[in-house]
N, C-alpha and C positions, 0 to 999 in steps of 0.2 A: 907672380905679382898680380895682384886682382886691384884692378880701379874701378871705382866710381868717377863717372863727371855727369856733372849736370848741362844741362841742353842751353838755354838762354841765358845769354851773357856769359857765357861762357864759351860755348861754342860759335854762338852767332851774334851779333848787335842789338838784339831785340829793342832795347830800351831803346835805342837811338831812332828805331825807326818808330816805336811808340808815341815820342816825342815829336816826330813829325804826322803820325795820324791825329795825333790833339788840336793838331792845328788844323789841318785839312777838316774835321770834324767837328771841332768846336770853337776855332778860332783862342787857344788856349794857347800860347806860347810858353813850354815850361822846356829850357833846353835841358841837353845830358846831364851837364854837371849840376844842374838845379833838382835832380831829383833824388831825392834823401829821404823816400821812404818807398819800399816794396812795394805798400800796398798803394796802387798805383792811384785809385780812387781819391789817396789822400794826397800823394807828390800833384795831380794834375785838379784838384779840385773838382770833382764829377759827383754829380748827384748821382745816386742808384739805379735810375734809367739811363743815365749818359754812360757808366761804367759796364753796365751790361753789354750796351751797343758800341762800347770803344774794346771791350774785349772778342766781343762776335765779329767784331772787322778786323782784328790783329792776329785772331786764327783762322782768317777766310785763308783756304790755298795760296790763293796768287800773292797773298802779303808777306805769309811764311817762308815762300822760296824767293820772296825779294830779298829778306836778309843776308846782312856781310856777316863774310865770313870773321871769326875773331883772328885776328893776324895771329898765324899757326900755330893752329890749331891742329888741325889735319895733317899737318906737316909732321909736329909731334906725335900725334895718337897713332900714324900708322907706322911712325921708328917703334912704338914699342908692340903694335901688333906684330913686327918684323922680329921683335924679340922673345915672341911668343907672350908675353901678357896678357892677360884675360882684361878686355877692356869693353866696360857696360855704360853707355848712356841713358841715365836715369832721368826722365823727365816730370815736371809735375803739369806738363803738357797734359789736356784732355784727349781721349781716346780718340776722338772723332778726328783729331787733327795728326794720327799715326802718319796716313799715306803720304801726304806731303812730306812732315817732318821726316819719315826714311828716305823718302826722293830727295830732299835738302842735302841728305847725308851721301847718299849713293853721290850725287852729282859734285859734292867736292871732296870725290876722291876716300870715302869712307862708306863704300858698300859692306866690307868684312866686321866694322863695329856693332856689337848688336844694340839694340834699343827696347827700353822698357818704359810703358805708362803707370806713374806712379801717383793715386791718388794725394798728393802732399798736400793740397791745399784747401780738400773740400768742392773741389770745383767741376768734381766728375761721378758720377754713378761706374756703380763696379760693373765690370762686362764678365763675368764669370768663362773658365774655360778656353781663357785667349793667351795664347803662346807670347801676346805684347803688352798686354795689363797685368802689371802685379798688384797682388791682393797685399795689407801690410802684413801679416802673419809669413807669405811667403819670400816676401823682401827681405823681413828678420829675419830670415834663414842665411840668408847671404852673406859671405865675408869678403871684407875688402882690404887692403894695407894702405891705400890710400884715399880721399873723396877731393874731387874738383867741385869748388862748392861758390856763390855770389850771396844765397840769401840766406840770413839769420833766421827766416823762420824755418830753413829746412834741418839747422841743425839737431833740432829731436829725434834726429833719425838716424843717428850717429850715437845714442846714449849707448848703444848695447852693443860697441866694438872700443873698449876701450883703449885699444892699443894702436886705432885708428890715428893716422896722419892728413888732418881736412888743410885742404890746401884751400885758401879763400879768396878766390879772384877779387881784387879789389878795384869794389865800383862806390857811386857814389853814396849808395844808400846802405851801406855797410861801413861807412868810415867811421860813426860813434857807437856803434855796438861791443859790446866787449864780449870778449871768444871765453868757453865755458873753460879750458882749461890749456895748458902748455902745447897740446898738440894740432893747435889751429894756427895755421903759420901765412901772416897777409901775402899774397904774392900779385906783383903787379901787370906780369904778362906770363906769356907761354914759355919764353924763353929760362923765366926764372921758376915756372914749374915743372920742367922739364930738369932740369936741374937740382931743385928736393926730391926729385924721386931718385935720380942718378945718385944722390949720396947716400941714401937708405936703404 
């Protein structure tokens, strides 16, 4: 069994503590449940300098390893590393934010998970020749049976596994999006995606 999960919001809180650097930063109160769009520029109203420096403080180290954990999370990924599962955390995390983000991982209990940086969103230069950056070409190479998924823009990247089963953490800014076909299934915790994988 080969998985895909994605890194924020999925594994960790991110959004939640985004929604608190808005404030601390721009005096923006936009809480969890009010934010209903990805691109965060537009949930929290930020000009193009605010968004730059609301994203340069949200992948500083010490912010990254302040995130919670997603209530188990780790608890599931390491039952199925115990079952042998090939399981990859694919991030669209920028490269420079590796160290930490594998420290995050190591420190709750998910040193054996591997981790990959995956330019998804534009928001990284390719680091060629790194065992932690995938290039896309090299990504398509990869097969999964399942993807742990929160954002609808990442679903492009699931066109070329059609027998794929995207499990789609459900948060706030994915609840009016509509899923490309029958095998995007909303799932609302860990418990219950630990669970479509178990019947498949």
């Amino acid at each position: 069994m080969n998985i895909y999960i994605d890194y924020d919001d999925c594994l960790c809180e991110t959004a939640r503590s985004f929604s608190k650097i808005a404030i601390e930063m721009f005096d923006k109160y936009v809480p969890y449940e009010d934010i209903h769009f990805f691109e965060l520029e537009k949930s929290f109203n930020l000009d193009e300098k605010q968004y730059e420096q609301f994203m340069i403080r949200g992948h500083q180290p010490e912010v990254l390893l302040s995130y919670d954990e997603t209530p188990g999370a780790s608890e599931t990924i390491n039952e199925w590393l115990d079952l042998g599962y090939d399981v990859s955390i694919v991030t669209g995390r920028p490269f420079t934010s590796y160290e930490p983000s594998r420290l995050w991982l190591d420190s709750h209990g998910l040193k054996d998970v591997k981790m990959y940086c995956l330019n998804k969103y534009g928001r990284d230069s390719i680091i060629y020749n790194s065992d932690y950056n995938l290039e896309l070409e090299d990504y398509y190479k990869m097969k999964f049976d399942f993807a742990i998924e929160d954002s609808p823009k990442a679903f492009k990247f699931f066109d070329h596994l059609p027998d794929l089963k995207v499990l789609v953490f459900d948060r706030p800014w994915n609840k009016e999006c509509e899923f490309p076909n029958q095998n995007y299934i909303r799932c609302s915790d860990w418990n219950i995606i630990k669970q479509m994988v178990e019947v498949n």
